[in-house]
mmCIF file of the C-alpha atoms, coordinates in Angstrom:
data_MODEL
# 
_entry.id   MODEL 
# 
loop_
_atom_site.group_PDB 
_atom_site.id 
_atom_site.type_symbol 
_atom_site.label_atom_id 
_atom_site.label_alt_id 
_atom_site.label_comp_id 
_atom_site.label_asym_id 
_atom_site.label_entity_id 
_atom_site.label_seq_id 
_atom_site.pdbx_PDB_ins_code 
_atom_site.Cartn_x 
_atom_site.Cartn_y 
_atom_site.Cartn_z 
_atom_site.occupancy 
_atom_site.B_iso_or_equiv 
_atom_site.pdbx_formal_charge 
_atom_site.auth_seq_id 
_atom_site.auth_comp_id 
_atom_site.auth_asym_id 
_atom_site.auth_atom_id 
_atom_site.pdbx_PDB_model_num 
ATOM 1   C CA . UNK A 1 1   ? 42.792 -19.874 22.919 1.00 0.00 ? 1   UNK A CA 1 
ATOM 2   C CA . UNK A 1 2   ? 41.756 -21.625 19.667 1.00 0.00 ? 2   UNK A CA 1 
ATOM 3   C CA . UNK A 1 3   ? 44.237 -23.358 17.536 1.00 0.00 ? 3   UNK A CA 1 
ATOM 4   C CA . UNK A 1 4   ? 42.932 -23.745 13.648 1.00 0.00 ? 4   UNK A CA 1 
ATOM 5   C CA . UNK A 1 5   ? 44.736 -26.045 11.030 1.00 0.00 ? 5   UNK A CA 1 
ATOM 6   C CA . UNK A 1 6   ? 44.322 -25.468 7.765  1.00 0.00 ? 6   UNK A CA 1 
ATOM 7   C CA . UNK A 1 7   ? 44.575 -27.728 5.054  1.00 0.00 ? 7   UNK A CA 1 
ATOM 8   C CA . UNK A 1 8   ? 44.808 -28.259 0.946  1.00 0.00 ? 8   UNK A CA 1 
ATOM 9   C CA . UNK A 1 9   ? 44.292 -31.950 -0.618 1.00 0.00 ? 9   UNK A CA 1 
ATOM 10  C CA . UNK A 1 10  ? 45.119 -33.445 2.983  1.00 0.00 ? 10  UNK A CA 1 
ATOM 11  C CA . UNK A 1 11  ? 48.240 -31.495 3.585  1.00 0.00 ? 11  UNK A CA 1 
ATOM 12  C CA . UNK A 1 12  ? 48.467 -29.102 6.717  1.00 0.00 ? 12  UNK A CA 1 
ATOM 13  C CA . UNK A 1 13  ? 49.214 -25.558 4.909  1.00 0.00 ? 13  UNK A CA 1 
ATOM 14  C CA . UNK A 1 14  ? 48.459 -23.101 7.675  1.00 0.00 ? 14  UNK A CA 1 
ATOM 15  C CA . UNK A 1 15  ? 47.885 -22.564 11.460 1.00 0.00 ? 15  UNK A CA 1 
ATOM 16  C CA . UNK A 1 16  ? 45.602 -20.013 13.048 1.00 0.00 ? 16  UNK A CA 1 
ATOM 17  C CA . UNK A 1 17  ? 45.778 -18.999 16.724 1.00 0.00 ? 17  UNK A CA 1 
ATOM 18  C CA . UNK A 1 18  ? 42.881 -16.954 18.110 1.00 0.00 ? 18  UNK A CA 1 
ATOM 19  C CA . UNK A 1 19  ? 42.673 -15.586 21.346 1.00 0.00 ? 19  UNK A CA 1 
ATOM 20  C CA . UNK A 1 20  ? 38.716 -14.945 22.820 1.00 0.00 ? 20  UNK A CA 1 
ATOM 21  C CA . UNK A 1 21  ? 40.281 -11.894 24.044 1.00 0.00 ? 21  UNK A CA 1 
ATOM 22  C CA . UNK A 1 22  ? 43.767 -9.866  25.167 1.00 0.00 ? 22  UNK A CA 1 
ATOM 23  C CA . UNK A 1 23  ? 45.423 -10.525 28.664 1.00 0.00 ? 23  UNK A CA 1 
ATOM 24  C CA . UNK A 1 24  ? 44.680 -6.524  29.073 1.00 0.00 ? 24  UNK A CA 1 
ATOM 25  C CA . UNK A 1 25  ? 41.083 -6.481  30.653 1.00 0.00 ? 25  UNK A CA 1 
ATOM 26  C CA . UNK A 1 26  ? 40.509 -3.216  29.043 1.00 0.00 ? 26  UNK A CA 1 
ATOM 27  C CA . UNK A 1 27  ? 40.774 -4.912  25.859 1.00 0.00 ? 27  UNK A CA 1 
ATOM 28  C CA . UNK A 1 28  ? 37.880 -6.624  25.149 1.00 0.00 ? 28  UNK A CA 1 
ATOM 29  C CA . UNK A 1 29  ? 38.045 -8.010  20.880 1.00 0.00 ? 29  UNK A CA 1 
ATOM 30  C CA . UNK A 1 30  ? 39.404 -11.524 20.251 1.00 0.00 ? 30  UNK A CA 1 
ATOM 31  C CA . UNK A 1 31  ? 42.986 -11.290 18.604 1.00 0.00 ? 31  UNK A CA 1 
ATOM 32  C CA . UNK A 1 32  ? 44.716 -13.116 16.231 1.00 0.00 ? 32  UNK A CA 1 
ATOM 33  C CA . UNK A 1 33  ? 47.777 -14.592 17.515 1.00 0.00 ? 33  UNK A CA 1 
ATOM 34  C CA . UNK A 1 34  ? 49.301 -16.049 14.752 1.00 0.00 ? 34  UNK A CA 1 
ATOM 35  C CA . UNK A 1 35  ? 48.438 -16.641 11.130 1.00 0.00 ? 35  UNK A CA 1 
ATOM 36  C CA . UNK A 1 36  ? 51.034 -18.403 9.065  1.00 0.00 ? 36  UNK A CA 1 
ATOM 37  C CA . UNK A 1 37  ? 51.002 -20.336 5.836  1.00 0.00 ? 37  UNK A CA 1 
ATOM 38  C CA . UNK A 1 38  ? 53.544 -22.842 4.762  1.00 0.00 ? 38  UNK A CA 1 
ATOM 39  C CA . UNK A 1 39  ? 56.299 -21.210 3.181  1.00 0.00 ? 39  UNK A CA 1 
ATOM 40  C CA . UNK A 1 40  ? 55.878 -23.084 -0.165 1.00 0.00 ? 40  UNK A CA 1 
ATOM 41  C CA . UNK A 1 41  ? 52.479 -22.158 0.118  1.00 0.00 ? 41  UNK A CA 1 
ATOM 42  C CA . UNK A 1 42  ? 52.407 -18.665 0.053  1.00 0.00 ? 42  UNK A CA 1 
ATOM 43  C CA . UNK A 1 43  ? 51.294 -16.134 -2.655 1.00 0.00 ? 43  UNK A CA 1 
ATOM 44  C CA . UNK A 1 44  ? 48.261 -18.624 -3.273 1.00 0.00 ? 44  UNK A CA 1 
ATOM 45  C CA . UNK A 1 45  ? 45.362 -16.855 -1.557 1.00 0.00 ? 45  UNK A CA 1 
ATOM 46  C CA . UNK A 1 46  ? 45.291 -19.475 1.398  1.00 0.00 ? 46  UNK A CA 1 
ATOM 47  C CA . UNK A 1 47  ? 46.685 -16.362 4.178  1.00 0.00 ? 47  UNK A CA 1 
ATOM 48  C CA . UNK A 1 48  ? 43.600 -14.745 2.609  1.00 0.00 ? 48  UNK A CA 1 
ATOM 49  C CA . UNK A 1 49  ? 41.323 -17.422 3.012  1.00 0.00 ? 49  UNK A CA 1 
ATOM 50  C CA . UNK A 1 50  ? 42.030 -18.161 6.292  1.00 0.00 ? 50  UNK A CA 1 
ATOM 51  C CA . UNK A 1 51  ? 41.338 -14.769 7.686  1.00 0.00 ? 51  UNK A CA 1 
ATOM 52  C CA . UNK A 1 52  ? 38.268 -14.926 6.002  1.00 0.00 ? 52  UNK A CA 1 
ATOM 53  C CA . UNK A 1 53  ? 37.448 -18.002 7.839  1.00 0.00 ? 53  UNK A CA 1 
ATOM 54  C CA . UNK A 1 54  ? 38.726 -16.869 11.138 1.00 0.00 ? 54  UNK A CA 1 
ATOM 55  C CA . UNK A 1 55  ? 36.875 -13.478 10.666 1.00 0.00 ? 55  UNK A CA 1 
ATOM 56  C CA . UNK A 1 56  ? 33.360 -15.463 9.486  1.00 0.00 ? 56  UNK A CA 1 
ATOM 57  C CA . UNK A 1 57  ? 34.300 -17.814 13.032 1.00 0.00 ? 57  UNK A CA 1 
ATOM 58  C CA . UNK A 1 58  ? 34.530 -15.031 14.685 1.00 0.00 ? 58  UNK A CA 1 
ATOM 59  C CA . UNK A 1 59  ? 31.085 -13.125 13.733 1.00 0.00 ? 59  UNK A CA 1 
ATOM 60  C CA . UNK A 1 60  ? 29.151 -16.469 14.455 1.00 0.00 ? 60  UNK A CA 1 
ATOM 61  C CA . UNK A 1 61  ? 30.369 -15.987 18.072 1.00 0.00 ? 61  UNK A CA 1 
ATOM 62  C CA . UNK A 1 62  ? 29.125 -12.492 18.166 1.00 0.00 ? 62  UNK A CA 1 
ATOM 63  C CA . UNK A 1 63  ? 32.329 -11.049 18.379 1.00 0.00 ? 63  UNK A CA 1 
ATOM 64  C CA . UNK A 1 64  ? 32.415 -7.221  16.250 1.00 0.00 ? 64  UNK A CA 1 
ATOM 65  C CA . UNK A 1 65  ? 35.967 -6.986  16.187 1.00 0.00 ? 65  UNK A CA 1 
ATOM 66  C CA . UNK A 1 66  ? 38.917 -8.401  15.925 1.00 0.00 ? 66  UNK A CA 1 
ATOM 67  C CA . UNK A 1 67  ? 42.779 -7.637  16.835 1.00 0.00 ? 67  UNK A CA 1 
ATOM 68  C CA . UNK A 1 68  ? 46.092 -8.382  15.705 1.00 0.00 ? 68  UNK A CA 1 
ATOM 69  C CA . UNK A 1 69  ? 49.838 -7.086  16.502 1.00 0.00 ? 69  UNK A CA 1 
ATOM 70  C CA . UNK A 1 70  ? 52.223 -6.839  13.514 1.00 0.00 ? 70  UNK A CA 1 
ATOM 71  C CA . UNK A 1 71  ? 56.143 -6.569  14.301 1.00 0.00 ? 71  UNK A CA 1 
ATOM 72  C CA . UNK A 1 72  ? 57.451 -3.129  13.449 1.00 0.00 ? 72  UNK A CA 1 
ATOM 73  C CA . UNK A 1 73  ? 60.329 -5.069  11.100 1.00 0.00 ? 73  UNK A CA 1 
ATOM 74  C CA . UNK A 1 74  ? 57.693 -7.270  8.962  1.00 0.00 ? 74  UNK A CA 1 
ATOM 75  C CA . UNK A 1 75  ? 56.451 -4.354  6.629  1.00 0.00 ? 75  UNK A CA 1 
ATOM 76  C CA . UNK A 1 76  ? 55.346 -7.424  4.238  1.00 0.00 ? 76  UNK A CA 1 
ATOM 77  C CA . UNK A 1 77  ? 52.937 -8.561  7.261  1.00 0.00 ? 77  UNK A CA 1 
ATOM 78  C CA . UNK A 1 78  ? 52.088 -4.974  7.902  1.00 0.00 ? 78  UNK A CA 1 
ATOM 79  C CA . UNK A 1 79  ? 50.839 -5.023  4.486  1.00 0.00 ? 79  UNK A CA 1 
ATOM 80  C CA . UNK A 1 80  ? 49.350 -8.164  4.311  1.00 0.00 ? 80  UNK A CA 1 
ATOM 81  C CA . UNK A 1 81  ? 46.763 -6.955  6.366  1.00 0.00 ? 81  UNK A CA 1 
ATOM 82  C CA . UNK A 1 82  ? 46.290 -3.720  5.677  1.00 0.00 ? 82  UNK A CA 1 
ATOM 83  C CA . UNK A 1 83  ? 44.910 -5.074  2.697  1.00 0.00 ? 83  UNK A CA 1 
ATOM 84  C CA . UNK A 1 84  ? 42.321 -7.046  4.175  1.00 0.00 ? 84  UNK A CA 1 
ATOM 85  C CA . UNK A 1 85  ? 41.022 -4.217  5.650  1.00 0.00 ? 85  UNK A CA 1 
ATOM 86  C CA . UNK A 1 86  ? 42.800 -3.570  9.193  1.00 0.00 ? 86  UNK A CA 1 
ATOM 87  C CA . UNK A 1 87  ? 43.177 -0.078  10.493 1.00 0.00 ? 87  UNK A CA 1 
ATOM 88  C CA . UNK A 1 88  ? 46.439 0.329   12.484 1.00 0.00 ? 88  UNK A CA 1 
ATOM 89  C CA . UNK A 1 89  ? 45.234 1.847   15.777 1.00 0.00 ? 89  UNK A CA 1 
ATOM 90  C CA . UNK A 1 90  ? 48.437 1.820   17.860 1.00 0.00 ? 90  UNK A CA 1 
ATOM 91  C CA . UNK A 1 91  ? 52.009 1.451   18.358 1.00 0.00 ? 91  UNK A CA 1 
ATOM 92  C CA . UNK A 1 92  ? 53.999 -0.813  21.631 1.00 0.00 ? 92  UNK A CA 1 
ATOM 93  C CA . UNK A 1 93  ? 55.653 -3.196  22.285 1.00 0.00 ? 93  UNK A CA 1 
ATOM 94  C CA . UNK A 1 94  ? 54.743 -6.731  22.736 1.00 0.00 ? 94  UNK A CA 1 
ATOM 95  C CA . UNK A 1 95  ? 54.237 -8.029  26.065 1.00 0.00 ? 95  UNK A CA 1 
ATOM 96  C CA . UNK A 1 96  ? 56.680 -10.867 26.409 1.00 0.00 ? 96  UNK A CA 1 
ATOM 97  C CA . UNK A 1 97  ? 59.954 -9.136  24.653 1.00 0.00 ? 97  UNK A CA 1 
ATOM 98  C CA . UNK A 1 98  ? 59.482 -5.692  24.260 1.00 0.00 ? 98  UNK A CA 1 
ATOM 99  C CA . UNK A 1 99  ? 59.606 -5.727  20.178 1.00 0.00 ? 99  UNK A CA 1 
ATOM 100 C CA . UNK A 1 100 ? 57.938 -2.865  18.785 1.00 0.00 ? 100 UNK A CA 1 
ATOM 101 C CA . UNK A 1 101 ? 54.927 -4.010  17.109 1.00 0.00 ? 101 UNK A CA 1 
ATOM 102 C CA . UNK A 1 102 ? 51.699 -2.012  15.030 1.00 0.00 ? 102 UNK A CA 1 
ATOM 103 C CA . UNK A 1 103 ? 48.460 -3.058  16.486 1.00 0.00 ? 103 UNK A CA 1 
ATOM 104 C CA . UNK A 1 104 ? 45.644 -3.532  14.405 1.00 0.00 ? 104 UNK A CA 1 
ATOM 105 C CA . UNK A 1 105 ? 41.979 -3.546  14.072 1.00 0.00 ? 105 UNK A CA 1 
ATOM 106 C CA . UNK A 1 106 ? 39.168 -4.428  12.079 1.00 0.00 ? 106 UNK A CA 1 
ATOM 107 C CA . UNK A 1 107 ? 35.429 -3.993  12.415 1.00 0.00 ? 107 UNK A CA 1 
ATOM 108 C CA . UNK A 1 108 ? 33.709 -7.131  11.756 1.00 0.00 ? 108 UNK A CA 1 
ATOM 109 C CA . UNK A 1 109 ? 30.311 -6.721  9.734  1.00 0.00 ? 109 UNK A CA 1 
# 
């Protein structure tokens, strides 16, 4: 697990959470765990930027893919990422409460 801050003028904005891959062994992309931005932050590009950033981390490790899980009753999140570019590829639930969640994927090039 990698834990990134992110940060604007020396204030902590955002966390990233990466995981170098999914407790499933048949799952072999890193994930992204979490990605939030400060709340008064928001709607300035900085969720976008930090994917980027994760994403561009990600490629220098040689890693071609990356994964994410979306809860089923965050449409806005759901869309979020869509936008960047992240294919939904399945529907479950998540591992520690049984929520049901969209799983998503995106090629990394």
């Amino acid at each position: 697990m990698e834990v990134l801050l992110a940060r604007s003028a020396g204030r902590l904005i955002g966390i990233a959470i990466t995981l170098a891959t999914h407790p499933d062994p048949a799952d072999g992309d890193p994930w992204i765990g979490l990605l939030m931005i400060d709340a008064t932050q928001q709607q300035q590009g900085y969720g976008r930027q930090l994917a980027s950033l994760v994403e561009t981390r990600l490629r220098a490790f040689g890693r071609t893919a990356v994964r994410l899980a979306v809860l089923d009753n965050n449409p806005d999140a759901l869309t979020f990422w869509t936008t960047l570019g992240y294919d939904v590829i399945d529907h479950r639930e998540d591992r520690q409460l049984g929520r049901p969640c969209t799983v998503l994927r995106k090629q990394l090039r």
